[in-house]
Every structure is written in structure tokens, then in C-alpha cells.
C-alpha positions as CSV (number, residue, x, y, z in Angstrom):
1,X,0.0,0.0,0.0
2,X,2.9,2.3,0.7
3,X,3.9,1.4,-2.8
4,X,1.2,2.4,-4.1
5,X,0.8,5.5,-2.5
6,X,5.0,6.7,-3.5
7,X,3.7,5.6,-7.2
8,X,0.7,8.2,-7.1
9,X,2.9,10.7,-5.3
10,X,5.5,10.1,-8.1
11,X,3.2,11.2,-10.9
12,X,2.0,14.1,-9.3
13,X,5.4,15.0,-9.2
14,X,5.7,14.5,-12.8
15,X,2.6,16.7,-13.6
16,X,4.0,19.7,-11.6
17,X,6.6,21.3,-14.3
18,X,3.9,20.5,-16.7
19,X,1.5,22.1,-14.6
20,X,4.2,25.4,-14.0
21,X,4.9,25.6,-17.7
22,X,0.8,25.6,-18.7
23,X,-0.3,27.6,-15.9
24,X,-2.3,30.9,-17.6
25,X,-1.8,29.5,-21.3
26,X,-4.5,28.6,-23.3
27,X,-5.0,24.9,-24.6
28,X,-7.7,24.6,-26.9
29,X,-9.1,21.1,-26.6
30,X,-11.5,19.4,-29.2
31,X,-14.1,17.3,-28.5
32,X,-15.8,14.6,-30.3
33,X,-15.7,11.2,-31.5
34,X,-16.5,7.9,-28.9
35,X,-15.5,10.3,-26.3
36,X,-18.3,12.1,-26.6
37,X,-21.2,9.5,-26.6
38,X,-19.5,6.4,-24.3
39,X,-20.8,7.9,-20.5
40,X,-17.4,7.0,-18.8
41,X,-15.2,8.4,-21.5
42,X,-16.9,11.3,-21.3
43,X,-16.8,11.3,-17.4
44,X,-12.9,11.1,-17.6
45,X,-13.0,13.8,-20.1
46,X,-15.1,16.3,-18.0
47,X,-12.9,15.7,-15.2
48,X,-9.8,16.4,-16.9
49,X,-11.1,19.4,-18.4
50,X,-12.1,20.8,-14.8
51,X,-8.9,19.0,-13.0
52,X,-7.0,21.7,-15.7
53,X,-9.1,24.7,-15.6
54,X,-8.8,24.5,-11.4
55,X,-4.9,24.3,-11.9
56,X,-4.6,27.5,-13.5
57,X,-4.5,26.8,-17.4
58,X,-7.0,28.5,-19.3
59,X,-9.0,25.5,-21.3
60,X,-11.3,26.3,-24.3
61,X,-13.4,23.6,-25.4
62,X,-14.5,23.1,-29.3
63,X,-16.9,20.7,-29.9
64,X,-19.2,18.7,-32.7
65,X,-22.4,16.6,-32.0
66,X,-22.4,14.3,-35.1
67,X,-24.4,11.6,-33.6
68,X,-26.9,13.9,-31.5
69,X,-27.8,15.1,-34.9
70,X,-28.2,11.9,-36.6
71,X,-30.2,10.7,-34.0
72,X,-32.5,13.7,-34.5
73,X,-32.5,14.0,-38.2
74,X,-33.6,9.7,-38.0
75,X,-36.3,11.0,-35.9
76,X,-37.4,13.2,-38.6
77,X,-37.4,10.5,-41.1
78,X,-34.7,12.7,-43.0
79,X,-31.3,10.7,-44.7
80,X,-27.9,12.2,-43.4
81,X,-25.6,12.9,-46.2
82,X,-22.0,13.3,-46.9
83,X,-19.9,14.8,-49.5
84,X,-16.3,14.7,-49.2
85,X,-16.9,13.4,-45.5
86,X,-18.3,16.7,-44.5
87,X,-22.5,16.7,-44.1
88,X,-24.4,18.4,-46.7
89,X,-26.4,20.7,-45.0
90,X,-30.0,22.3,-46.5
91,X,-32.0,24.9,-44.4
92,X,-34.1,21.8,-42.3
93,X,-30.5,20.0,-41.6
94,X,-29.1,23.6,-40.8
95,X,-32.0,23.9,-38.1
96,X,-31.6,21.0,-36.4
97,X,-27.6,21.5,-36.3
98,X,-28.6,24.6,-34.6
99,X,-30.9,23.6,-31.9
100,X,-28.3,20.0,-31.1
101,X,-25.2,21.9,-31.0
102,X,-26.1,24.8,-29.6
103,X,-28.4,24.0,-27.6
104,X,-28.7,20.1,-26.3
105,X,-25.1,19.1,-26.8
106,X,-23.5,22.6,-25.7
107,X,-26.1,23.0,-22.6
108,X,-25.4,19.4,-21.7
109,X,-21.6,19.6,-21.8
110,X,-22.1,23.1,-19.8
111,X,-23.8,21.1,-17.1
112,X,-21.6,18.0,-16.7
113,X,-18.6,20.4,-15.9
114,X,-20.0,23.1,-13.2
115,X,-21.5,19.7,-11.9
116,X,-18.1,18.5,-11.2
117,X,-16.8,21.8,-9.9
118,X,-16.2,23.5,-13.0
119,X,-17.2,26.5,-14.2
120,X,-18.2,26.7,-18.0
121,X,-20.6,29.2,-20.1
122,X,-22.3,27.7,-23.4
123,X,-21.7,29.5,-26.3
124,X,-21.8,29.5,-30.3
125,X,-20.1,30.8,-33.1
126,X,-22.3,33.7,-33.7
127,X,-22.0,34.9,-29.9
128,X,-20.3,38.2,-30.3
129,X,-19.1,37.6,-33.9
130,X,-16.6,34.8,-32.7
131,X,-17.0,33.0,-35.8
132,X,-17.5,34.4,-39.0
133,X,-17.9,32.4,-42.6
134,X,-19.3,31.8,-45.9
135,X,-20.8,29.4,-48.0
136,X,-17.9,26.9,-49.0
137,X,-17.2,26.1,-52.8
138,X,-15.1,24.0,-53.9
139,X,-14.8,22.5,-57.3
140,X,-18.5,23.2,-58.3
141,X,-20.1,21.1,-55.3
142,X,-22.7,21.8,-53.4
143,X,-22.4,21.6,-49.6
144,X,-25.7,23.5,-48.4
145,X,-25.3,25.3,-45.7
146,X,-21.6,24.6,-44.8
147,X,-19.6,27.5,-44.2
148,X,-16.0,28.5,-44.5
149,X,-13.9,30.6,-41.6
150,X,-13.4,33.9,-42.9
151,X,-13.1,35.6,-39.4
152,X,-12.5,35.1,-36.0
153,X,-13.0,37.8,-33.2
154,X,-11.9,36.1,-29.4
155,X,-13.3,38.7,-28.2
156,X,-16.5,37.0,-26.0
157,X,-14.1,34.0,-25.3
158,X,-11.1,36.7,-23.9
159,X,-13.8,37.7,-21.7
160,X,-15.4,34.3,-20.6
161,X,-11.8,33.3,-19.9
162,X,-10.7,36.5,-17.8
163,X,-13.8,35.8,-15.8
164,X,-12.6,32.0,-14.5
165,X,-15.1,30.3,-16.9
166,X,-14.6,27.6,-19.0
167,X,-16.0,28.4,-23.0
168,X,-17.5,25.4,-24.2
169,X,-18.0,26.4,-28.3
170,X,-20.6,24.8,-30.6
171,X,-19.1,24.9,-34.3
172,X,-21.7,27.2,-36.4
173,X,-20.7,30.2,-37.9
174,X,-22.4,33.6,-38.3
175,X,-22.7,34.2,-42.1
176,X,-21.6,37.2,-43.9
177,X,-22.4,36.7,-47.2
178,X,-26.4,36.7,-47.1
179,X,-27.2,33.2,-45.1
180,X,-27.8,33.8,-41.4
181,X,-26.2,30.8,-40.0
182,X,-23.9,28.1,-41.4
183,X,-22.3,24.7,-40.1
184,X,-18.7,24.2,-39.2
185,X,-16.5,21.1,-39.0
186,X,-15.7,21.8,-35.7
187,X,-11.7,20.3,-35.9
188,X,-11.3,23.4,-38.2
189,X,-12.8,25.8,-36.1
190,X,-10.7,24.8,-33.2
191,X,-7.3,24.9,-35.4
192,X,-8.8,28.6,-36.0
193,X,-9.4,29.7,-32.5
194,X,-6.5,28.1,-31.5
195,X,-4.9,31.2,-33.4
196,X,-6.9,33.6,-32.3
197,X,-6.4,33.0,-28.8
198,X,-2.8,32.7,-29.0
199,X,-3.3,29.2,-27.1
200,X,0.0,27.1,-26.9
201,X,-1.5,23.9,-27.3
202,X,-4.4,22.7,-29.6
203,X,-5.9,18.9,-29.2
204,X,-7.9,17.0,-30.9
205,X,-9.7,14.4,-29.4
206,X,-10.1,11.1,-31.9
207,X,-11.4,7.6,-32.2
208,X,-7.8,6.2,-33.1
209,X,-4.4,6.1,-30.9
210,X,-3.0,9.1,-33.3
211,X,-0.9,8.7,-36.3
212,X,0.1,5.7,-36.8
213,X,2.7,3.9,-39.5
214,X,0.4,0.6,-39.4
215,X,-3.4,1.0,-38.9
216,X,-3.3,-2.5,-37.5
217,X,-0.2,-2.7,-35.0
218,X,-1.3,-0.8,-31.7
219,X,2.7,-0.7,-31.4
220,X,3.3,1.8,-34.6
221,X,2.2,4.7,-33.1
222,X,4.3,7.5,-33.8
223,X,4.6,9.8,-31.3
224,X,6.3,12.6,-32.2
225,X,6.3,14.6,-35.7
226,X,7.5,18.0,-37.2
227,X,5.9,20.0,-39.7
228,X,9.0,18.5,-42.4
229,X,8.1,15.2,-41.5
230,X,4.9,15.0,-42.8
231,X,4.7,15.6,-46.7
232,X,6.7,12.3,-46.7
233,X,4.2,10.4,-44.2
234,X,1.3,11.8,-46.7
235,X,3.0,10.1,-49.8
236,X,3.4,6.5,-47.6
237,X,-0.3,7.1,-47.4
238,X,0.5,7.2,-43.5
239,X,-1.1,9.8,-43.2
240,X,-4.1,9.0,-45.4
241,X,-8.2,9.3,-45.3
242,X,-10.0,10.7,-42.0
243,X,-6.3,12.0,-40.9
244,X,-5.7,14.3,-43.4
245,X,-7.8,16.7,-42.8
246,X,-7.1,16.0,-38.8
247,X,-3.5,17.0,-39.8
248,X,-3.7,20.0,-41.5
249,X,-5.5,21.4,-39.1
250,X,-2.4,20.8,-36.9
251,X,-0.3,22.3,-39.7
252,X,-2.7,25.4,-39.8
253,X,-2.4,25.3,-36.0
254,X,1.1,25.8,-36.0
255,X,2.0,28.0,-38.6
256,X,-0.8,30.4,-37.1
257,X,1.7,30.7,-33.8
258,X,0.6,27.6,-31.6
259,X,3.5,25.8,-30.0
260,X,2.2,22.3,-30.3
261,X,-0.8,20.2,-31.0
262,X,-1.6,16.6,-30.5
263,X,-4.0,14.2,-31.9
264,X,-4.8,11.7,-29.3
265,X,-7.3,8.4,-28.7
266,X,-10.3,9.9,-26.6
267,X,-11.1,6.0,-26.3
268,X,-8.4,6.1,-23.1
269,X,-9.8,7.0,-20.1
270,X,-8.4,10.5,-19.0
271,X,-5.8,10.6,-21.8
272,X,-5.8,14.1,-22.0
273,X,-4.2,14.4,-18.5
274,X,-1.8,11.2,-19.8
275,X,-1.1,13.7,-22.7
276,X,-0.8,17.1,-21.1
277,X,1.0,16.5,-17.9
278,X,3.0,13.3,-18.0
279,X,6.7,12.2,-19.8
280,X,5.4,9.9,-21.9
281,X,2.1,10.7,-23.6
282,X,-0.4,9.1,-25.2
283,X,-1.1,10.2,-28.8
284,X,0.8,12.0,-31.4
285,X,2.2,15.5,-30.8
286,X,3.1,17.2,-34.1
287,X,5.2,20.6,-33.7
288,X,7.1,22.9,-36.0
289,X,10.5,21.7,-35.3
């Protein structure tokens, strides 16, 4: 028992230069995937939030609702649909986006941390102006209602932050080019705020260990990139699929000014605490160099 006890003095020991080196910086932390559906992933993910908030580091949390608004538009009798993995979006869709993320999701994650001892304030993209965008074209396709970051004023989140709270962001976007409201892959929108804030650390919560040289060996796992290292994993087809767009978020991330980011498994109880504030880590941290 005494063991046991020098073991869990020993890694709070660990976590205290972390803890020095983080305290007032901004981490911008992601949120979605398993993490957010499986009720004692979520649990370990609440804590750690609050656990870092009450330490002194200012936390922002970004997050999606994809299978909150499945579950709504299957109520509705109405198809989900993709295109290029993002969903198309017509004005019905665009409504219920709107009332899940910010308001059942957002209002729920809100709860879950001042219930803990936290202390968060629910907000959206349009609060204040934060997130600003327009209807995305690309190559002649039609998206609907999904929108493309133009703008981002930190204004409202500066605020909540300088206040103690924690701002828990739904990813919608006001529009500025006639549309009122548009919908926002929300790993993007973190990457932006990231920015914006000036945060040191973006993460992205995932359903896979990180980046990994061998989708099928839980041993590959690489834990450590740069910026040069990863045109050459893209042409292994390393990085490949779902990742990609994971990654360049990092790569926007860190060219905009942020010190690091990490991909990690939200699967893993408490791994952003394993991630943040231990020697060893858990996921992938990519950095410039």
C-alpha cells in the first residue's frame, strides 16, 4: 500500500513542471468522437477538463455533435448525407444543427462540468461575432449550408476566460455573405481559434491512438512529428483518409503561432491528462521543429 501511495505521489510530481509551464496558457481542446457519446469516457474527459481549468490553465473547449444530430435528423425521417466526409447541410438539416449543438449538446456539456466543480458558459459561433464564414465552394459542389472561416474575433471567449469560466463552443458560424447561420466542422474551427487566442496547445480528441505507420499494430504509433516530416508520411499514405484533414488542421495550427498540437485516442480513459501533464504521452504531438 505504501507502494502504491509513493507511485501516485511520483506522478503528481511528474505533472508539476507541466502544470508550471501551462499555468495561464491557453489549450484549446477538441471534442468529439467515442468520447463524446461512451458515459465513462466522457466522465474522464469532464474531469480532466475541470482537473486543468482549477490548476490554473486557461481551457477552451470546441466541440461537434455528429451523432446527436443523426439521431434527430432519424427521428425526422430525413437521410444524413456526406460529401467529401463533410454533411451536406439544406436549411431543415441547418436547423436542427442549430438547436443540437447549440443548444442540447452545448447545454449538456455546460452542465456535466459546473456539476463537477467546474465552471463553464455555453456558447456558439455567432456569440459576439466569434465565428464568422461563408458558404464553401469547392470544385462546383454543393455543400448546403456549410460554411468556410473567414473571421475570427476572441473577443467574448477573452472575456469568458478573464472571468474564470470555461468556453465550451458549438461549431456554427455567423454568415456574412447573405445566409444567417452556417455549419462548421468543428476540428477546423478549433485549429482557428486556437490562433486567435494565442493558445499554446491545440488537441484533438479522436477515435484512433493518433498517427500511426500501421493502422493494424497498436505498437506503430508515432509519437512525435514536425511540420517536415509530414509531406513524406502523406505520400506513404501514413497519413491517409480521415487524418488528413485532422493533420492540416495541426499544420494550420502551428504556422498560425501555436507551440504544439496533439492528436490523441479519446477511447483512453483520462488521456488528455496522460497527454498534457505526463513524460510519456499518449497520442501523437506534431510541432514545428
Amino acid at each position: 500500500m505504501v507502494q502504491d501511495l509513493s507511485d501516485k505521489a511520483n506522478l503528481l510530481i511528474q505533472a508539476l513542471p507541466y502544470i508550471q509551464k501551462f499555468n495561464k496558457e491557453t489549450i484549446v481542446i477538441k471534442y468529439g468522437g467515442n468520447a463524446m457519446v461512451h458515459p465513462l469516457l466522457k466522465d474522464a474527459v469532464i474531469k480532466d477538463i475541470v482537473l486543468l481549468s482549477l490548476v490554473g490553465i486557461n481551457i477552451v473547449v470546441v466541440h461537434g455533435g455528429g451523432p446527436d444530430i443523426n439521431d434527430m435528423l432519424a427521428k425526422i425521417q430525413k437521410e444524413s448525407r456526406f460529401i467529401d466526409g463533410l454533411r451536406y447541410t439544406d436549411q431543415e438539416t441547418m436547423d436542427i444543427v442549430q438547436q443540437v449543438l447549440c443548444g442540447k449538446v452545448n447545454k449538456n456539456l455546460v452542465s456535466l462540468i459546473n456539476r463537477v466543480g467546474g465552471k463553464a458558459v455555453g456558447l456558439c459561433g455567432m456569440d459576439g461575432g466569434m465565428i464568422c464564414g461563408v458558404q464553401l465552394k469547392k470544385q462546383d459542389k454543393d455543400y448546403g449550408l456549410v460554411g468556410e472561416i473567414v473571421n475570427i474575433n476572441p473577443e467574448v471567449v477573452n472575456d469568458t476566460l478573464d472571468k474564470g469560466y470555461i468556453p465550451v463552443i458549438s461549431s456554427v458560424a455567423q454568415g456574412i455573405d447573405g445566409n444567417s447561420v452556417y455549419n462548421i466542422n468543428a476540428d477546423t474551427a478549433a485549429a482557428k481559434l486556437s490562433v486567435a487566442l494565442g493558445a499554446i496547445k491545440l488537441i484533438l480528441l479522436t477515435d484512433v491512438r493518433g498517427i500511426m505507420n500501421n493502422v493494424d499494430d497498436n505498437d506503430s504509433l508515432i509519437s512525435q512529428i514536425t511540420l517536415e516530416g509530414i509531406p513524406l508520411l502523406k505520400e506513404r499514405n501514413i497519413i491517409s483518409g480521415g487524418m488528413i484533414p485532422k493533420v492540416d488542421c495541426c499544420v494550420e495550427a502551428l504556422n498560425g503561432g501555436v507551440e504544439r498540437t496533439h492528436i490523441i485516442d479519446g477511447r483512453i480513459a483520462h488521456s488528455i491528462l496522460i497527454e498534457l501533464l505526463s513524460d510519456e504521452g499518449i497520442g501523437t504531438m506534431i510541432t514545428k521543429g
